[in-house]
C-alpha positions in Angstrom: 31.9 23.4 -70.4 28.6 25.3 -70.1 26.8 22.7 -69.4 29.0 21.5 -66.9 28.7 24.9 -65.1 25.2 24.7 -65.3 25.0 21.2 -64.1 27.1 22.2 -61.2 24.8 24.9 -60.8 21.6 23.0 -60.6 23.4 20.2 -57.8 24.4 23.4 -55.7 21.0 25.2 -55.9 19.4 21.8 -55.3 21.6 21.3 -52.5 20.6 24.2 -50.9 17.1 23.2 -51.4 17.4 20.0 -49.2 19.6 21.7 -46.6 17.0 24.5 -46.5 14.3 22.0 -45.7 16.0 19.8 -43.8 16.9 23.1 -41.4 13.1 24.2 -41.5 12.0 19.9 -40.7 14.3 20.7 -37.3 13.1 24.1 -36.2 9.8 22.8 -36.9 10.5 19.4 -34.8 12.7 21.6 -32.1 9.6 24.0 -31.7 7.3 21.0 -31.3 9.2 19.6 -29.1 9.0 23.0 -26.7 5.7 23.0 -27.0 5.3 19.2 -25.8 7.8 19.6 -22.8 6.2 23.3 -21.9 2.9 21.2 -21.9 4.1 18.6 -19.6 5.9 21.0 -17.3 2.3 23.4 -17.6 0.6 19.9 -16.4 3.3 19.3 -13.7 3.0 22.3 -12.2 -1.0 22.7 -12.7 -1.2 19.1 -11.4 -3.1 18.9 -7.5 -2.0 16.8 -4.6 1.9 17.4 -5.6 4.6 18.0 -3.3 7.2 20.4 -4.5 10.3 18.3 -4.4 8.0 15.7 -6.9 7.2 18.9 -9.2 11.1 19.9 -9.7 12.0 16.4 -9.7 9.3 15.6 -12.9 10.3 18.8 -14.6 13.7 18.1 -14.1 13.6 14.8 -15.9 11.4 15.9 -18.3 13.9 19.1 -19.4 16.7 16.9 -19.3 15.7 13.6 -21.2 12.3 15.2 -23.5 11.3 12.3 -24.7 12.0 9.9 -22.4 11.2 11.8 -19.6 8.0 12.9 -21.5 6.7 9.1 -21.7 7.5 8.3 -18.4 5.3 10.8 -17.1 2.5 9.9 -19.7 3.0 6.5 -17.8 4.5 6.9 -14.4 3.9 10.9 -13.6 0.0 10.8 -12.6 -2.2 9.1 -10.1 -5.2 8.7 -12.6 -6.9 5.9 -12.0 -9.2 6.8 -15.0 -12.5 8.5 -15.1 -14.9 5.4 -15.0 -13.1 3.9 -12.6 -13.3 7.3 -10.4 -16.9 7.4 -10.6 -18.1 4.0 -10.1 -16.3 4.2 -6.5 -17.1 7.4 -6.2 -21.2 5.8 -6.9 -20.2 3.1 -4.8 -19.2 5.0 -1.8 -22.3 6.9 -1.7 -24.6 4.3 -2.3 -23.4 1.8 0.8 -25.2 2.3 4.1 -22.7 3.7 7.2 -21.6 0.8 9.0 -23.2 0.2 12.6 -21.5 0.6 15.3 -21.6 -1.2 18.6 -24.7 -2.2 20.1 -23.9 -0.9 23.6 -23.4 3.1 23.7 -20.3 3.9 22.0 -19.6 7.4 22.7 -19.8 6.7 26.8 -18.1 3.3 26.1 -15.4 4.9 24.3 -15.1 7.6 26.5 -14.9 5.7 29.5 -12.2 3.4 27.9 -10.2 5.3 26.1 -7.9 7.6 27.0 -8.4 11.4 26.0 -4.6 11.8 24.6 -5.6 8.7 22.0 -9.2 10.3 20.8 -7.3 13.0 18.2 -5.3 9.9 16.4 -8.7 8.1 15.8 -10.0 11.3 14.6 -7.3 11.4 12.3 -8.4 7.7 11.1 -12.3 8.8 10.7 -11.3 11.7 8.2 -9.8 9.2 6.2 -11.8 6.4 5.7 -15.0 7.5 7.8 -15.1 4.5 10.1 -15.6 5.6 13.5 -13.6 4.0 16.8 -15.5 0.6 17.8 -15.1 -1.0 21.1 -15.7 -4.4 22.3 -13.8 -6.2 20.0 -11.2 -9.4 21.4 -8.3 -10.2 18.6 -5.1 -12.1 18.4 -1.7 -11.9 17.4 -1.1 -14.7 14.9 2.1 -16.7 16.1 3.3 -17.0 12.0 2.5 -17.3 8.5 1.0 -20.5 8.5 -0.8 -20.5 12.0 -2.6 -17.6 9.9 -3.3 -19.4 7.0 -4.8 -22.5 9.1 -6.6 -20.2 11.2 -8.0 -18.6 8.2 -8.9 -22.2 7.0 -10.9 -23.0 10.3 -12.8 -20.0 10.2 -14.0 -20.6 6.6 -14.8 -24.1 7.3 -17.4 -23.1 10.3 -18.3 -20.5 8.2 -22.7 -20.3 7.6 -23.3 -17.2 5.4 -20.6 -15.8 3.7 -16.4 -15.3 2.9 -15.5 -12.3 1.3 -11.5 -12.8 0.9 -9.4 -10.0 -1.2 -5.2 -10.5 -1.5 -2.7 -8.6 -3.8 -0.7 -11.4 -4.0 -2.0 -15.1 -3.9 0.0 -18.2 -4.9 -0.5 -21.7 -6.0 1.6 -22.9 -3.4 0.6 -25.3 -0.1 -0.9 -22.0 1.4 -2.5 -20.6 -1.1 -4.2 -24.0 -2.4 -5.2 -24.8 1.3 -7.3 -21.8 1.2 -8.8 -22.0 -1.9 -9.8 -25.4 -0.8 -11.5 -24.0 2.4 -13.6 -21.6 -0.4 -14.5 -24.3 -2.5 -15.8 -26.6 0.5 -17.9 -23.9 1.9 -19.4 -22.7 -1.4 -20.5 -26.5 -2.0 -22.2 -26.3 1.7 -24.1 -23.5 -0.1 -21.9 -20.5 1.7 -21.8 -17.6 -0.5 -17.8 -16.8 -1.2 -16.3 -14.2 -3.2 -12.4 -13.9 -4.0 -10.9 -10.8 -5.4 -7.3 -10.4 -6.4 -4.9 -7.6 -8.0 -4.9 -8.3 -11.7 -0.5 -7.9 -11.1 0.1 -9.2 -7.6 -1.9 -12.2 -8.8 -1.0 -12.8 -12.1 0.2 -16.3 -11.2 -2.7 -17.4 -10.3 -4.8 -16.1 -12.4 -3.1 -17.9 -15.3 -3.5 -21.6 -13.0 -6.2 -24.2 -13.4 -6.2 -23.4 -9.3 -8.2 -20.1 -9.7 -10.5 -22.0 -12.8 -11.7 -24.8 -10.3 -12.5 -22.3 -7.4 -14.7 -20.5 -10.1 -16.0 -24.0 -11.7 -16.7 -25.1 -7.1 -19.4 -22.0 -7.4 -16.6 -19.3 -5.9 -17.3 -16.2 -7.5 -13.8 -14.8 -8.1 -13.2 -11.2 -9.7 -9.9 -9.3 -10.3 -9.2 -5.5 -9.1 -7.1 -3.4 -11.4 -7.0 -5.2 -14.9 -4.0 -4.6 -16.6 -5.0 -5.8 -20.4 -2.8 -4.2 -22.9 -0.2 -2.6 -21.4 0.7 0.1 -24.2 -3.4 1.1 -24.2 -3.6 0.9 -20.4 -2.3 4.5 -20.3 -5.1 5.6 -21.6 -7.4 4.0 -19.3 -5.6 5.4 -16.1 -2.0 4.9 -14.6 -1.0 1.4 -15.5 1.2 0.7 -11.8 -2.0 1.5 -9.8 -2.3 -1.5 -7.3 -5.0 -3.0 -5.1 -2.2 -3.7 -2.5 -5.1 -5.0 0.2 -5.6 -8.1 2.5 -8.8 -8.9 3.9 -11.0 -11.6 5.0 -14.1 -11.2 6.4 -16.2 -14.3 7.7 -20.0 -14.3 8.2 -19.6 -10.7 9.4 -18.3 -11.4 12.3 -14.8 -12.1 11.9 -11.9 -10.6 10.3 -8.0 -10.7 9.6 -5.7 -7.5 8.9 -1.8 -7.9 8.2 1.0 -7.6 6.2 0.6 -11.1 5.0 -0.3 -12.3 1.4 -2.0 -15.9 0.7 1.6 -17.7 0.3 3.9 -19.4 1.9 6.5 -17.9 4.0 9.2 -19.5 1.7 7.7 -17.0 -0.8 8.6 -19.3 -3.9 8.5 -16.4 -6.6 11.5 -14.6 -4.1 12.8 -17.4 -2.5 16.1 -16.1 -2.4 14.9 -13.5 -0.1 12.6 -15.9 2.0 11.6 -16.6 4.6 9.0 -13.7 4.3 8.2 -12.5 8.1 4.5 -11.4 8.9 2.5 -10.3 11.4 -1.2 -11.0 10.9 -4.0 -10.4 13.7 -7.7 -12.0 13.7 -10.5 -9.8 14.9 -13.7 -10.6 16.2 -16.6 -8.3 16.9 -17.6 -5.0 15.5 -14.7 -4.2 13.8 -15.6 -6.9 10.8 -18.9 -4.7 9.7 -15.7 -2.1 9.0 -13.7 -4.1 6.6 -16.9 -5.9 5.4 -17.8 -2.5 4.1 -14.3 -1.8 2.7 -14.4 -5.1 0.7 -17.9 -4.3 -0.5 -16.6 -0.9 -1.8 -14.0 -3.0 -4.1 -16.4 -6.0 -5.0 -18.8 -3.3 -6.6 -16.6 -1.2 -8.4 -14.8 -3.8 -10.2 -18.0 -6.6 -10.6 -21.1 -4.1 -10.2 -22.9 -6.6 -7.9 -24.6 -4.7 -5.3 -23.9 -6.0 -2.0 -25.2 -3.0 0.3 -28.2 -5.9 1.4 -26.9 -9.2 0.9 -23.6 -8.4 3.7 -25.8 -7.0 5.8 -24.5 -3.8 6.2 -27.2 -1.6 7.5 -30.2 -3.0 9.8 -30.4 -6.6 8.5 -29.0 -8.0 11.3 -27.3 -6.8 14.5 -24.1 -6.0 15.1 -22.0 -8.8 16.5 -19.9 -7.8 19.6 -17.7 -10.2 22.0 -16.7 -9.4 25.7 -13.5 -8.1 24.2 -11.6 -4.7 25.1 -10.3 -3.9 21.8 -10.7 -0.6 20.6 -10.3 -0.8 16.8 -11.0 1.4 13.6 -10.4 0.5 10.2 -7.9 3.1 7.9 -7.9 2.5 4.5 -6.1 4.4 1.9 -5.8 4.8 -2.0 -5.1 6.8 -4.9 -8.9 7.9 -5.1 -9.3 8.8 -2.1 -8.1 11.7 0.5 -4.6 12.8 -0.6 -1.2 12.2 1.9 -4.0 10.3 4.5 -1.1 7.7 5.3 1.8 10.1 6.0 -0.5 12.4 7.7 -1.8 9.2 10.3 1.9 7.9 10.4 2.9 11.5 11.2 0.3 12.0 14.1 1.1 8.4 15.4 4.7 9.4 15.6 4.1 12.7 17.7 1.7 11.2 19.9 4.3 8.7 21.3 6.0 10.0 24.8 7.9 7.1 25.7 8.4 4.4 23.7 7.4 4.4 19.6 8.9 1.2 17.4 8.1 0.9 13.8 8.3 -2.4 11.1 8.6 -2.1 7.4 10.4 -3.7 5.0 10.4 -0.3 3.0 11.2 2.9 3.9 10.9 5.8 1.4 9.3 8.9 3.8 8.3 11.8 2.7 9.9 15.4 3.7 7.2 15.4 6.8 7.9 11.8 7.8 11.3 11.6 8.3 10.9 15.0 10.3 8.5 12.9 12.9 10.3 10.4 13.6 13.9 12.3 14.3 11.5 14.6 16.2 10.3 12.0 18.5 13.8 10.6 19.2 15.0 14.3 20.3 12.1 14.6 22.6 13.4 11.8 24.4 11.2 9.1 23.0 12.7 6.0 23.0 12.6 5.2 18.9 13.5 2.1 17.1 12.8 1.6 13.2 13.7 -2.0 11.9 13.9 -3.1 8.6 15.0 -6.1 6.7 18.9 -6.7 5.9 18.1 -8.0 2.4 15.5 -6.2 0.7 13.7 -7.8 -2.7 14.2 -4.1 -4.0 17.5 -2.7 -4.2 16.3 0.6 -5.0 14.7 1.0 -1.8 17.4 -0.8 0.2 19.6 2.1 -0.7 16.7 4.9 -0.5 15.9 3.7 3.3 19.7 3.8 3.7 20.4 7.4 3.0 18.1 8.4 5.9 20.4 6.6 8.2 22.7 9.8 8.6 19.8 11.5 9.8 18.0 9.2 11.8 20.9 8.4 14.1 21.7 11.7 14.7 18.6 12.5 15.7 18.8 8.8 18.4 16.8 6.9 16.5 17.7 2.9 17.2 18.2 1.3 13.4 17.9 -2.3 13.5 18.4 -4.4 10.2 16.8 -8.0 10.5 18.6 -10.4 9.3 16.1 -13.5 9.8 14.7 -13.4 6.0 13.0 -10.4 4.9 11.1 -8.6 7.6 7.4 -8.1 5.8 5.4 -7.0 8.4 4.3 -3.7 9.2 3.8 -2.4 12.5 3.8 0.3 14.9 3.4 0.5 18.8 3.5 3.6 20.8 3.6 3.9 24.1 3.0 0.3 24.4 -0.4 0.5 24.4 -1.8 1.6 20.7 -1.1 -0.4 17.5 -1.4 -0.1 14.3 -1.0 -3.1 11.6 -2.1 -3.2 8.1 -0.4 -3.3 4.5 1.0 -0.2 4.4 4.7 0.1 3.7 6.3 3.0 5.1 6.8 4.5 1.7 5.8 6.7 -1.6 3.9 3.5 -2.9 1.8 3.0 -0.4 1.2 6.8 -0.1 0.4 7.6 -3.5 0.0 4.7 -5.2 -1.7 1.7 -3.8 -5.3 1.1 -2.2 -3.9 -0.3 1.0 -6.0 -1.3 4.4 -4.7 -0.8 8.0 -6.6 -0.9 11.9 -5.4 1.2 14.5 -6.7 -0.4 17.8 -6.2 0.8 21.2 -5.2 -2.4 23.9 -2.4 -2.2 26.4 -2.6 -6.1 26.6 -2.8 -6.9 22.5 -0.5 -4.2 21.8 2.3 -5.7 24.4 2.0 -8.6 22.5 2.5 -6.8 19.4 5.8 -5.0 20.9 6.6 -8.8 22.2 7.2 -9.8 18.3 8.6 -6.6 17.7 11.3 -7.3 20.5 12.0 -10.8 18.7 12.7 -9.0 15.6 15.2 -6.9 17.1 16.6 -9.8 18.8 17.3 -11.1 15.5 18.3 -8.0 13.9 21.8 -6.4 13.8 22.2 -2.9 15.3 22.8 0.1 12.4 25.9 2.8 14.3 27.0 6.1 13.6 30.4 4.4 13.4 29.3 2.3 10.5 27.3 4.4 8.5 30.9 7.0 8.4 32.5 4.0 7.4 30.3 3.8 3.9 32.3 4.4 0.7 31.6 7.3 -1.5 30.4 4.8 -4.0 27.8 3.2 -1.7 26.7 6.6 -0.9 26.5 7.9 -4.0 24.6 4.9 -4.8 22.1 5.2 -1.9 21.7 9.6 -2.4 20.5 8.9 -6.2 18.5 6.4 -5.5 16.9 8.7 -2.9 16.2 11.3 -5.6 14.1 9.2 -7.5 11.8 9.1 -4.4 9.5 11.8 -5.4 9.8 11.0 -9.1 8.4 7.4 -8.6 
């Protein structure tokens, strides 16, 4: 019986043991786990460049799921684009010459051409990217995504010096194999060509015998924003950071800015969603030293080659120039570089307009002082029309754009949802007689997240033809009511208001 009793004893006292440290293993956990979320929140709220609503959302997340909401921040929460990155562009910036501007006397030329109202919006663009306003520059609207793409192809072709050609997203498709081809034939005339592509947008490629033989025809090829091992990547800077660019500059003297990727319309790896609509314009004059220089600042952080002499960015050379009338400046954007630049040039652009302001973009995520602009310069009487694509590849953002409806037709803003395949391009028009056309989405990606490149240009006759394929989007586009947008279920809103929330998260 005693020993029993003293058996019984030992189980209870032993008992008590384990419980006892099992109770001190979760105080201890549940106190680490404070301290972790404190820190995060601590770095949330210490963290600069962050607008409020992003803060509360990020803590909220955080304090609600710790350890999810922890890792996704370690992922998803920072622009980092890691410290060696940040200094070799940093290096590369200050290393490259200014680029020229026009031959003839720019500040009379612009001056005389330009009209005063105009001169703060390309200030705007200077802060940014540091390109000054260039005149006499001719350009054309491309009439489609192929006409581009064979364009492109001609240009290469008569090409005597060099092709610098950077896209986020090329294919092996007929496109995107035409204009390799046109890089392998001119490097095998002895043209110097380099090709650059985002490491994600690309990936396709990358992986094809396509990109192997453009290297093996003596194209130098390099890739922006290497991925590698995703679970290390974190540690090398935030691993969704994209090189979301498109340019192609020929001989110095030409260039091409759009929405467009190197693909075909029919956009095989969305096909569903196809055909992809973009608007791509080719420049000639001045304007190419701009985006020479922008693809120089990419080629030598990511390959170390300097190319400050070989593209002939300083005085080897002159500057070309054509009889043209464009006025154009190159914007470009990024994570590394001045903070909110592309809501703060979309938000000047917007209350410049006085008459007419219509906007393209397949995604629409605004920011707090965005959406503000544009109902602002529909209830100053401005006639204002934002169109966007029926069927969007991301549902996400479908329903984020749509919960800004309310809002924006209050205000009289004209919604129009193209229903012609999905509307890629991104343009704006105000007045009918400024443009500006680039990569840029209209959303948090493109704000935060992505290097992107755009050119503003001032031409009444260019930019009519600009608001001409606007007009034959809206043709083809259904009009978004009041009536309509009452008539959405609480599900669908529900739907579209979370969505929304997850705005300044991601």
């Amino acid at each position: 019986m005693a020993i029993v009793l003293n058996r019984d004893l030992a189980l209870d006292a032993l008992a008590g043991i384990v419980q006892a440290s099992l109770m001190n293993e979760t105080i201890v956990l549940w106190v680490l786990n404070i301290m972790v979320v404190g820190m995060v929140v601590v770095r949330i709220l210490l963290r600069p460049h962050r607008q409020p609503a992003s803060r509360i959302a990020w803590i909220a997340v955080v304090g609600a799921l710790p350890g999810i909401g922890v890792i996704a921040y370690l992922f998803l929460g920072e622009t980092n684009i890691g410290r060696r990155n940040f200094k070799v562009m940093r290096e590369v910036r200050a290393q490259l010459p200014a680029t020229p501007g026009a031959v003839i006397d720019t500040a009379a030329h612009l001056e005389a051409q330009l009209p005063s109202r105009y001169a703060p919006l390309f200030s705007v663009g200077r802060s940014i990217s540091g390109f000054e306003p260039v005149a006499e520059n001719s350009a054309a609207l491309m009439t489609d995504s192929n006409t581009s793409i064979d364009h492109m192809v001609t240009d290469i072709d008569a090409a005597t010096d060099q092709v610098n050609v950077l896209f986020y997203i090329w294919l092996t498709d007929n496109n995107g194999s035409k204009l390799a081809g046109a890089l392998k034939r001119a490097a095998a005339r002895g043209v110097t060509c380099r090709a650059m592509v985002d490491d994600l947008g690309s990936r396709t490629l990358l992986k094809s015998r396509l990109w192997r033989e453009m290297g093996a025809a003596g194209v130098q090829t390099a890739v922006a924003l290497r991925i590698r091992n995703p679970l290390l990547r974190p540690l090398q800077g935030r691993i969704d950071l994209r090189n979301h660019r498109k340019i192609l500059v020929i001989d110095g003297r030409v260039t091409y800015c759009g929405s467009q990727n190197c693909a075909d319309p029919e956009f095989l790896v969305k096909a569903k969603f196809a055909p992809w609509v973009d608007s791509v314009i080719r420049l000639e004059g001045p304007i190419a030293r701009q985006n020479q220089r922008l693809f120089a600042t990419d080629w030598m952080t990511y390959v170390g080659e300097d190319l400050s002499k070989d593209l002939s960015l300083g005085a080897a050379g002159p500057t070309p120039t054509t009889a043209g009338t464009v006025i154009a400046q190159v914007i470009a954007s990024g994570p590394t570089l001045r903070h909110s630049a592309m809501p703060e040039l979309f938000g000047s652009l917007m209350y410049s307009a006085r008459v007419e302001l219509i906007i393209s973009t397949p995604y629409y995520v605004p920011n707090e002082s965005m959406q503000a602009a544009l109902c602002a310069a529909a209830y100053r009487g401005v006639r204002t029309t934002l169109i966007l694509p029926a069927k969007n590849d991301s549902r996400a953002v479908a329903a984020t754009a749509r919960s800004y409806y309310a809002e924006l037709l209050k205000a009289g803003v004209d919604i129009q949802e193209f229903v012609g395949g999905l509307l890629h391009s991104k343009t704006l028009t105000v007045d009918g007689e400024l443009t500006l056309i680039g990569s840029a989405n209209m959303d948090r990606r493109s704000f935060d997240l992505n290097y992107e490149n755009n050119i503003l240009f001032y031409d009444p006759q260019l930019t009519q033809t600009v608001r001409e394929r606007q007009q034959s989007y809206i043709d083809s586009a259904n009009e978004i009511s009041k009536e309509m947008v009452a008539k959405w279920s609480s599900t669908r809103r529900l739907w579209n208001n979370t969505m929304a929330m997850l705005g300044p998260v991601l």
